[in-house]
C-alpha positions as CSV (number, residue, x, y, z in Angstrom):
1,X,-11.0,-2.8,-19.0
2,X,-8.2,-0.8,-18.5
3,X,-5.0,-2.1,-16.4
4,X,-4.9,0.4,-12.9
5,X,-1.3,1.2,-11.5
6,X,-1.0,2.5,-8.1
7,X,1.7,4.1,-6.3
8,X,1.2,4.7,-2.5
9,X,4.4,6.2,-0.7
10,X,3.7,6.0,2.9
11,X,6.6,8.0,5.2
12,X,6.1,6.9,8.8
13,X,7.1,8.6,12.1
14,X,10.9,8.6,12.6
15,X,10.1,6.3,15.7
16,X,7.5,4.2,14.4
17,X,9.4,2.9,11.5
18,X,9.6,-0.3,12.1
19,X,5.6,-0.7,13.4
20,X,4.7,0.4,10.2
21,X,6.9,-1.8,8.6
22,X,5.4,-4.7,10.6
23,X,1.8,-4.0,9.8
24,X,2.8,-3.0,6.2
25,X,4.2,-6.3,5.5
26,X,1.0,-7.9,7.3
27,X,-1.3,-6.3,4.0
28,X,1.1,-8.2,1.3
29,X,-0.1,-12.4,1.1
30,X,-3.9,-11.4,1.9
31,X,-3.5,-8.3,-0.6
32,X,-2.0,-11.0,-3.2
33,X,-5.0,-13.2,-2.9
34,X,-7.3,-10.5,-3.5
35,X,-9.7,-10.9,-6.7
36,X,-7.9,-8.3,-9.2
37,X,-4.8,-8.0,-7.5
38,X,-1.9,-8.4,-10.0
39,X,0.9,-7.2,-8.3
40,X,1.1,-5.9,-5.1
41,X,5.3,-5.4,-3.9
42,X,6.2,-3.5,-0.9
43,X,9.4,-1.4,-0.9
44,X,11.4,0.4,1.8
45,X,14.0,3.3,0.9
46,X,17.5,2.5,1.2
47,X,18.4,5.8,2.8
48,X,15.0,6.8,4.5
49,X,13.9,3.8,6.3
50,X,11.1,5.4,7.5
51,X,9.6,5.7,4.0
52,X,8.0,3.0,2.1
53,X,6.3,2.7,-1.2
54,X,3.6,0.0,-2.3
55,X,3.9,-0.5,-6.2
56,X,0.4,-2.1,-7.1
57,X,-1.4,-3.1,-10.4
58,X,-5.2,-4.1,-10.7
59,X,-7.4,-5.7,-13.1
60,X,-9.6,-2.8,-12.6
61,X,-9.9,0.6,-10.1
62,X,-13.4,-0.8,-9.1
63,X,-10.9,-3.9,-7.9
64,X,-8.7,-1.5,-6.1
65,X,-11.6,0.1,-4.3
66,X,-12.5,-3.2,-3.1
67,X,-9.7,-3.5,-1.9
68,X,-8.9,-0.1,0.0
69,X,-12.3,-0.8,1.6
70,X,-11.3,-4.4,2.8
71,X,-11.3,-4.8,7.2
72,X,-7.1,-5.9,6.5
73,X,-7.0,-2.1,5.7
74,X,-8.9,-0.9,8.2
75,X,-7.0,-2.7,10.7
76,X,-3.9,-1.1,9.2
77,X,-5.3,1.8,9.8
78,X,-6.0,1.2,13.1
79,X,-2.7,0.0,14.0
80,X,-0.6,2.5,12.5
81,X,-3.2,5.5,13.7
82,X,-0.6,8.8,14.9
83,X,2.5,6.6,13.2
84,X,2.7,7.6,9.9
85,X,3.6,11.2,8.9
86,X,2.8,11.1,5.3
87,X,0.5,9.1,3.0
88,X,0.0,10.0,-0.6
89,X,-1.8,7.6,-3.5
90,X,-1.2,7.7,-7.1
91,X,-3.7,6.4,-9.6
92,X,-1.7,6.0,-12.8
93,X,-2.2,4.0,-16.2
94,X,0.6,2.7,-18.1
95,X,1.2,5.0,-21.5
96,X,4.1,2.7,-22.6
């Protein structure tokens, strides 16, 4: 089974920086506790405090998909709906 890495940058609204913040930071103990979940660290750019960026590694993807299909998720979703401007997910594997 091979080891999935995942790198989500999330750029909120200018204005709704620190909701997504909030509800972000809500995902990271039950995330943790999640079967397959190895790492799962929230980060926050130093200059652009509107963007984030979730680095994540899984036991597996089919792990992962649990996960992104999980109600916490959906309630993020929910929550942050016309807040964030951007959201882009990379599926990566370690090489090295």
């Amino acid at each position: 089974m091979t080891k999935l890495t995942i790198v989500a940058n999330i750029i909120a609204k200018a204005d709704k920086a620190e909701l997504v913040k909030t509800e972000l930071e809500k995902l990271i103990d039950i995330t943790r506790a999640e079967e397959g979940c190895l790492q799962y660290d929230l980060h926050q750019d130093n200059e652009n405090r509107a963007h984030f960026l979730f680095y994540e590694n899984w036991e597996s993807r089919e792990l992962w998909q649990a996960h992104m299909n999980a109600q916490h998720l959906k309630d993020y979703m929910a929550a942050t709906e016309g807040a964030v401007d951007s959201f882009v997910v990379n599926e990566m594997t370690i090489i090295g």
